[in-house]
N, CA and C atoms as an extended XYZ file, in Angstrom:
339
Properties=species:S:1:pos:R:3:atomname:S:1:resname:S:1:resid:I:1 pbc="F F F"
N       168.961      -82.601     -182.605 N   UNK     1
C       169.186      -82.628     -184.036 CA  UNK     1
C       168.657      -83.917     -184.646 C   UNK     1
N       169.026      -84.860     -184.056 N   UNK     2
C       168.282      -86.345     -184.389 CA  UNK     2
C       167.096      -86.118     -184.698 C   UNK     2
N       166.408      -85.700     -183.390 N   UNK     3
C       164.460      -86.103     -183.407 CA  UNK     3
C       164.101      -84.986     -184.358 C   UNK     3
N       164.536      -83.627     -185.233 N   UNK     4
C       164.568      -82.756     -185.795 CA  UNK     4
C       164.418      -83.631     -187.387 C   UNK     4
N       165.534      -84.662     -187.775 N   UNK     5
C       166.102      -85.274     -188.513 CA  UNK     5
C       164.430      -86.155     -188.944 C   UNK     5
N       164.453      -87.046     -187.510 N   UNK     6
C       163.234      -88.245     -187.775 CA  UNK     6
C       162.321      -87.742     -188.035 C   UNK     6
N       161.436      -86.006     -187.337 N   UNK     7
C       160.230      -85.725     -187.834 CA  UNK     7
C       160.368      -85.394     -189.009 C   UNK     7
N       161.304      -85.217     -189.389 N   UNK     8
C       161.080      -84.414     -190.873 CA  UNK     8
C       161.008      -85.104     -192.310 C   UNK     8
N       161.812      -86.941     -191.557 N   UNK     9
C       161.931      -87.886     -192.393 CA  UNK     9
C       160.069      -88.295     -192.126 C   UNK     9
N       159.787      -88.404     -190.954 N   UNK    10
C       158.221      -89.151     -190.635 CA  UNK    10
C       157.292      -88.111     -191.630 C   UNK    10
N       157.587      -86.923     -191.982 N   UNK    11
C       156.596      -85.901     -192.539 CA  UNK    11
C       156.733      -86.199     -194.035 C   UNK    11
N       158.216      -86.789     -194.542 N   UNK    12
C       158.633      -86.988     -195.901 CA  UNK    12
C       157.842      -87.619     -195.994 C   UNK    12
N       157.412      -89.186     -195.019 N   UNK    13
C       156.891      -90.538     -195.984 CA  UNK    13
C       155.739      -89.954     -195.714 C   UNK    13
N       155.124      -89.747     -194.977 N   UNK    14
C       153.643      -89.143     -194.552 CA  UNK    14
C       152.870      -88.576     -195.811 C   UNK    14
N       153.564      -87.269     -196.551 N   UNK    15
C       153.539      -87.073     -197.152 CA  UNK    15
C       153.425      -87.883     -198.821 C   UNK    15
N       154.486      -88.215     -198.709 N   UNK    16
C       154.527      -89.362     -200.251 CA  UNK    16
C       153.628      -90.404     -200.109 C   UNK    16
N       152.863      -90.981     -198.739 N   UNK    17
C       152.276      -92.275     -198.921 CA  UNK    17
C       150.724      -91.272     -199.579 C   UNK    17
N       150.243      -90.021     -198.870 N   UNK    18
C       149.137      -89.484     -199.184 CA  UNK    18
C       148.945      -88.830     -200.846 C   UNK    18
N       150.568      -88.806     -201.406 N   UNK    19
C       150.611      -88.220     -202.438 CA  UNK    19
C       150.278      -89.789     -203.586 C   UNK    19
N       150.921      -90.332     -203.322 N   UNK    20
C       151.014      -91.837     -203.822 CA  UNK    20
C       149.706      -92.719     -204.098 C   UNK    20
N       148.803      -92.657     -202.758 N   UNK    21
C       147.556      -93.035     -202.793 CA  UNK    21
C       146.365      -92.315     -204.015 C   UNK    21
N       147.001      -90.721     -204.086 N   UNK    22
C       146.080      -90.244     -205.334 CA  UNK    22
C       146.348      -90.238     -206.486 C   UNK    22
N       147.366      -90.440     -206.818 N   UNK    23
C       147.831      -90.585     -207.889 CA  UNK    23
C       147.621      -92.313     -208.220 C   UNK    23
N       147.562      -93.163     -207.583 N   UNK    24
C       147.361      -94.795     -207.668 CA  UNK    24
C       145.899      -94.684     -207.969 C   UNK    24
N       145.128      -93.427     -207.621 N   UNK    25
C       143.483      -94.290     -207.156 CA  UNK    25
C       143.173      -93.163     -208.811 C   UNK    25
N       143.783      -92.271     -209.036 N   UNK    26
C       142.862      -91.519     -210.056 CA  UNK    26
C       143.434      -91.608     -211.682 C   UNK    26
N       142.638      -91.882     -212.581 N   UNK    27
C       143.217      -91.954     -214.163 CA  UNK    27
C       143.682      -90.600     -214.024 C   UNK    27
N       145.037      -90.593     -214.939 N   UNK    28
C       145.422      -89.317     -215.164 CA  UNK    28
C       145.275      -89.055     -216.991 C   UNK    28
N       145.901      -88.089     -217.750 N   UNK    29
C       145.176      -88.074     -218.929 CA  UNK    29
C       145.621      -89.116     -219.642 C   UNK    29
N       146.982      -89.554     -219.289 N   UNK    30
C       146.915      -90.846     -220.783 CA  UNK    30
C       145.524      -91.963     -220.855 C   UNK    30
N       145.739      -91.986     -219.097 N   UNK    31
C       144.622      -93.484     -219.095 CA  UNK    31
C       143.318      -92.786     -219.651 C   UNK    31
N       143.204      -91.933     -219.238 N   UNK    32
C       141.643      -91.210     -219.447 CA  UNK    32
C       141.582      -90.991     -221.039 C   UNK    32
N       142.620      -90.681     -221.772 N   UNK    33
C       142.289      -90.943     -223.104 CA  UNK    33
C       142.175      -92.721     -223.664 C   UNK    33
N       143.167      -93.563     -223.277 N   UNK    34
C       142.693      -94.705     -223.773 CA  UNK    34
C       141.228      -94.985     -223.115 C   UNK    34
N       140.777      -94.706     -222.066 N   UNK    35
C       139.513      -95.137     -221.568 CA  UNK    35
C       138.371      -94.896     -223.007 C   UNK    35
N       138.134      -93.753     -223.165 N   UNK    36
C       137.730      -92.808     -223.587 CA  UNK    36
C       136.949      -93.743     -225.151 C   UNK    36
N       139.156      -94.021     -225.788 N   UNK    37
C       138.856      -94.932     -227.348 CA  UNK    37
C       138.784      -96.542     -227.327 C   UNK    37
N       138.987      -97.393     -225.918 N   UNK    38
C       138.977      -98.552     -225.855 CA  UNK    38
C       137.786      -98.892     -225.011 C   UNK    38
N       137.918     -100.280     -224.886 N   UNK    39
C       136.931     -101.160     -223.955 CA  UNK    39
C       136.894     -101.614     -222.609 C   UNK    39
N       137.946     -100.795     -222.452 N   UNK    40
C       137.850     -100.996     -220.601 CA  UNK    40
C       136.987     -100.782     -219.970 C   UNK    40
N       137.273     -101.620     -218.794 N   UNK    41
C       136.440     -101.681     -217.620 CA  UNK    41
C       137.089     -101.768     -216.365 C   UNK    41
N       136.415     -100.870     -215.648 N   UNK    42
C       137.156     -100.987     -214.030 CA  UNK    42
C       137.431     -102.533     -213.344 C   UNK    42
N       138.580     -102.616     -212.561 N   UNK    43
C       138.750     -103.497     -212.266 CA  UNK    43
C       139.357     -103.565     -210.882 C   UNK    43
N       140.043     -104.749     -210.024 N   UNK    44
C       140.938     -104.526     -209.022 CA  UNK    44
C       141.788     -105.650     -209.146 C   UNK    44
N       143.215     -105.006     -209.196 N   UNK    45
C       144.099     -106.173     -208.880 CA  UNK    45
C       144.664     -106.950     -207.929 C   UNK    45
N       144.031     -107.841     -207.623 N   UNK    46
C       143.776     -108.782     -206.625 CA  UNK    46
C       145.015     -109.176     -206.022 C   UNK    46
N       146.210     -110.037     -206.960 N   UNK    47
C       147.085     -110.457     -206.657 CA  UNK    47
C       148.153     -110.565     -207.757 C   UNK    47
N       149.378     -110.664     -207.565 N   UNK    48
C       150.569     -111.104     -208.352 CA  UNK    48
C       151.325     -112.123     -207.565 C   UNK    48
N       151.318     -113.119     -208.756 N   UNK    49
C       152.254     -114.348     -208.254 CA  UNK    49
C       153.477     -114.129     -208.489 C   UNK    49
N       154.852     -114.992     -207.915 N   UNK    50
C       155.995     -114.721     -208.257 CA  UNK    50
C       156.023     -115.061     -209.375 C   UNK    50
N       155.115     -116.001     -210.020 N   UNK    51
C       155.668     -115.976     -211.891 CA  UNK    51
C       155.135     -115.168     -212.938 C   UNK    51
N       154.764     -113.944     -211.942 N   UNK    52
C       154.394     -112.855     -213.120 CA  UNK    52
C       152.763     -112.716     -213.464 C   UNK    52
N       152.085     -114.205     -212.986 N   UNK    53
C       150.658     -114.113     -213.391 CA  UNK    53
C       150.039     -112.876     -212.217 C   UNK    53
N       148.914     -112.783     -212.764 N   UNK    54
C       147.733     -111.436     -211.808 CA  UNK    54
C       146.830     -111.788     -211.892 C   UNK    54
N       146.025     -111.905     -210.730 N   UNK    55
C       144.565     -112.547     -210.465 CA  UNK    55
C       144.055     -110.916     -210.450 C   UNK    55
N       142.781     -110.532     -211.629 N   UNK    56
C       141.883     -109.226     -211.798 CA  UNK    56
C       140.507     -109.569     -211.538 C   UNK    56
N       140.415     -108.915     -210.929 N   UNK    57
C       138.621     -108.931     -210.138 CA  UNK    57
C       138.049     -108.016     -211.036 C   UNK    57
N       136.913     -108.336     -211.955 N   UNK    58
C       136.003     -107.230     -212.420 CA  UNK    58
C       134.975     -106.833     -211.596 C   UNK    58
N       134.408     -105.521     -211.742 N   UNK    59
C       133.501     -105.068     -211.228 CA  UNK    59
C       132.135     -106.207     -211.243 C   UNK    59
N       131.747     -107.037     -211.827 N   UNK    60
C       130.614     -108.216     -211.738 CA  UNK    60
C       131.050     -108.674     -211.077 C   UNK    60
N       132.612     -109.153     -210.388 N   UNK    61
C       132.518     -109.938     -209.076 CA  UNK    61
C       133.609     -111.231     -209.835 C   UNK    61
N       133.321     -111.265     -211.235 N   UNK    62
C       134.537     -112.296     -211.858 CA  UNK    62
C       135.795     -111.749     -211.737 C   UNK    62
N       136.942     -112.812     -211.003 N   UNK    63
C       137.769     -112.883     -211.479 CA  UNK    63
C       138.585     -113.661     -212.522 C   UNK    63
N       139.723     -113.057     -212.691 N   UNK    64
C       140.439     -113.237     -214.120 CA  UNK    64
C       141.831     -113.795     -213.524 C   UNK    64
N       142.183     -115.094     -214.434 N   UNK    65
C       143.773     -115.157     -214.680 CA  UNK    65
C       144.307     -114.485     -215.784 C   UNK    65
N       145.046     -113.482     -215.811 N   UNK    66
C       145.871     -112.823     -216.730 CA  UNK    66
C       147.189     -113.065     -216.778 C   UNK    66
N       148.142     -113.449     -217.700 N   UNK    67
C       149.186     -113.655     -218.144 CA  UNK    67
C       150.129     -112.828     -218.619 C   UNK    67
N       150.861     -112.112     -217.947 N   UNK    68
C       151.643     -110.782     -219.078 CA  UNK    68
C       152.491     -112.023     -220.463 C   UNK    68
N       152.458     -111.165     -221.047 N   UNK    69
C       153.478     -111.303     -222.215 CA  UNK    69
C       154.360     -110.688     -222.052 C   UNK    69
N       155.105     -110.174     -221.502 N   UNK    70
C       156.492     -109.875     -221.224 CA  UNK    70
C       156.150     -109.548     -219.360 C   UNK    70
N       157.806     -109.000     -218.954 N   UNK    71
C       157.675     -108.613     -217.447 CA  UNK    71
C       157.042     -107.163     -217.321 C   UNK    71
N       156.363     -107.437     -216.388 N   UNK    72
C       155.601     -106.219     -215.990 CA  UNK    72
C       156.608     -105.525     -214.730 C   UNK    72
N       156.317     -104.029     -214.941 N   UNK    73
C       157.357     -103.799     -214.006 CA  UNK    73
C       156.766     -103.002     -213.156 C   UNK    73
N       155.143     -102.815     -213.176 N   UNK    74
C       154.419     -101.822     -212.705 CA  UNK    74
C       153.268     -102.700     -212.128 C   UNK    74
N       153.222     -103.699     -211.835 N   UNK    75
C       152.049     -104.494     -211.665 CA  UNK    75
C       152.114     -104.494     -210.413 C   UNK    75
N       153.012     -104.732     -209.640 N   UNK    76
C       152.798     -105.135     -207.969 CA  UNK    76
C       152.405     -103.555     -207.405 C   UNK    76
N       152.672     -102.439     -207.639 N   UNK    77
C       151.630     -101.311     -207.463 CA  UNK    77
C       150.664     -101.099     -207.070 C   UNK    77
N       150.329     -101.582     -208.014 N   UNK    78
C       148.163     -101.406     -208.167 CA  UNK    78
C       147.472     -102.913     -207.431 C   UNK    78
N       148.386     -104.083     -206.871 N   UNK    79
C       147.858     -105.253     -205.751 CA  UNK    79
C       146.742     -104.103     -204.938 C   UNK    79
N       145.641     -104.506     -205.091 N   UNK    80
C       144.474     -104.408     -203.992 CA  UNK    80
C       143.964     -102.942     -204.690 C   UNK    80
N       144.466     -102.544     -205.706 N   UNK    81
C       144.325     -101.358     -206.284 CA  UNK    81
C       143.664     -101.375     -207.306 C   UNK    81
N       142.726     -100.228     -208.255 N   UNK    82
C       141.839     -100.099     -208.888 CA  UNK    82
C       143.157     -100.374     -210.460 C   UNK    82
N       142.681     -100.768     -211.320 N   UNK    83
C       142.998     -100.514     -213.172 CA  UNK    83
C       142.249     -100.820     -213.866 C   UNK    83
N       142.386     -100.953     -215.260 N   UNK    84
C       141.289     -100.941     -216.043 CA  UNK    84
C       142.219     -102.274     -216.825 C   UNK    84
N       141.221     -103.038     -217.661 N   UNK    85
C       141.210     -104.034     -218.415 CA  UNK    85
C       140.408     -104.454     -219.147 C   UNK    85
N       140.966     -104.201     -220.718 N   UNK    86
C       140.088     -104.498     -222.269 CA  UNK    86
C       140.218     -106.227     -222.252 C   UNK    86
N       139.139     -106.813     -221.908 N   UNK    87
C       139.371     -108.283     -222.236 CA  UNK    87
C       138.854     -108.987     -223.341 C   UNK    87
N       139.307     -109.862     -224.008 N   UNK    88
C       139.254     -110.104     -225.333 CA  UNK    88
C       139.486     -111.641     -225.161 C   UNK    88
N       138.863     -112.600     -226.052 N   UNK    89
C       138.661     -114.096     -226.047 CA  UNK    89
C       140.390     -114.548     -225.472 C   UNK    89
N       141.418     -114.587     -225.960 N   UNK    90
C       142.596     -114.908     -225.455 CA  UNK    90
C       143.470     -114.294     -224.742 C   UNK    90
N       142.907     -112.905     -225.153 N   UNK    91
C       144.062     -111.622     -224.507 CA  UNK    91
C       143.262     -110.959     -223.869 C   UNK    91
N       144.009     -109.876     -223.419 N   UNK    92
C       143.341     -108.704     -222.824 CA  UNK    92
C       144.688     -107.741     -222.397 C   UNK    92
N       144.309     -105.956     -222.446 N   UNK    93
C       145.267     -105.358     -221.970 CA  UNK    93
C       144.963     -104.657     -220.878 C   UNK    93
N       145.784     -104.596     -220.297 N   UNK    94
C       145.687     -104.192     -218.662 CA  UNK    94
C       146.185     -102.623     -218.381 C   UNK    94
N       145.240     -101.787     -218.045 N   UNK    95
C       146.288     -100.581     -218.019 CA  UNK    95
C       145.883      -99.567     -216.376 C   UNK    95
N       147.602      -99.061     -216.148 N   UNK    96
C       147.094      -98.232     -215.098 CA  UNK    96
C       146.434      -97.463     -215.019 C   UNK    96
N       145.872      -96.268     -214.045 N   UNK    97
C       145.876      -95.087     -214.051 CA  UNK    97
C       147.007      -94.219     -214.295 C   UNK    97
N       147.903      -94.656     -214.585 N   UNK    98
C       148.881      -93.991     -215.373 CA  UNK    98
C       148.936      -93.533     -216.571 C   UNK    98
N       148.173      -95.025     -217.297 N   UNK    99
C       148.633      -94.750     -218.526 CA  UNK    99
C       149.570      -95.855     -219.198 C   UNK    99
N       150.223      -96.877     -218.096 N   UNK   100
C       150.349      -97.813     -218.352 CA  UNK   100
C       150.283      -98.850     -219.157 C   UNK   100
N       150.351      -99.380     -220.164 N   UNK   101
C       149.470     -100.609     -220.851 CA  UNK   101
C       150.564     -101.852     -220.750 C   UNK   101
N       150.075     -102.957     -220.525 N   UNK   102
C       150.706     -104.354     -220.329 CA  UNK   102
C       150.262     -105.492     -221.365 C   UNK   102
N       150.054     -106.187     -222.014 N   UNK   103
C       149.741     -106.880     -222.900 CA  UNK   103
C       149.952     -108.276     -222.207 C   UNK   103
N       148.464     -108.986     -222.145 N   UNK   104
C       148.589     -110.349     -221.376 CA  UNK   104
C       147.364     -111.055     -222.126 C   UNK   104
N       148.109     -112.531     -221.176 N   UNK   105
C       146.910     -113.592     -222.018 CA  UNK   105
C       146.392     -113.620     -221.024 C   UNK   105
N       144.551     -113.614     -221.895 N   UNK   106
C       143.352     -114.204     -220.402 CA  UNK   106
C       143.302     -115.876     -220.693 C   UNK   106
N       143.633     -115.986     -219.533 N   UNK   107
C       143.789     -117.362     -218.287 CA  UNK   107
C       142.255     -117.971     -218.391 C   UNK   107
N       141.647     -117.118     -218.532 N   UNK   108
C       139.926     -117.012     -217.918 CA  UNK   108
C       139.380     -117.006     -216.659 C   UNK   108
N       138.438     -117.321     -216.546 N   UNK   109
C       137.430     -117.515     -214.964 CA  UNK   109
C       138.391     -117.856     -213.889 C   UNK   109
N       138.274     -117.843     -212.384 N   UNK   110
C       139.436     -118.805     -211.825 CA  UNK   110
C       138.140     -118.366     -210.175 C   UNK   110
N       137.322     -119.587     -210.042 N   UNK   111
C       136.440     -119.836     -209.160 CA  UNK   111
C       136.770     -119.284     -207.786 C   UNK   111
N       138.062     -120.258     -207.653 N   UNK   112
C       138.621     -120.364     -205.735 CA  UNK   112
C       138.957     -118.951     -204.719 C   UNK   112
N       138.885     -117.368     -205.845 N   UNK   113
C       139.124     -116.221     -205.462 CA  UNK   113
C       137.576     -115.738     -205.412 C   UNK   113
């Protein structure tokens, strides 16, 4: 009954990590409509510090210090994962494939990544 118990728990996560991965990697329609009317651009989120900042890699190979303006509660997610980001002289908004949107300050350039 146990090992009955564990495969069925090992098939649960099995399952959710493969379900999880497509849904993380593909815009679904909200994002795909802001794509669509904004200025995004593919990106990858590199890292989150414990104080909330996110190091974003653009597709040219720059990365970005970004700053939320409030707590993000969806950001450690998408670490090493694809999103999109409208960047703008001080700001920029960050959004999942969800659909997501975060509102942060650009940091700018940041060499050492």
């Amino acid at each position: 009954m146990r090992a009955l118990l564990l495969m069925g728990l090992c098939g649960l996560v099995v399952g959710c990590a493969a379900l999880r991965k497509e849904t993380l990697e593909e815009p679904g329609p909200i994002a795909r409509a802001a794509l669509r009317e904004g200025n995004f651009v593919e990106a990858t989120l590199v890292r989150r510090f414990a104080d909330g900042n996110l190091l974003v890699r653009l597709q040219s190979g720059q990365v970005l210090m970004l700053g939320p303006k409030q707590t993000c509660s969806w950001c450690w997610i998408y670490v090493s994962r694809r999103v999109y980001v409208d960047v703008q002289e001080r700001s920029a908004v960050l959004l999942s494939p969800k659909g997501e949107r975060m509102g942060c300050w650009n940091g700018g350039p940041v060499d050492s990544y």
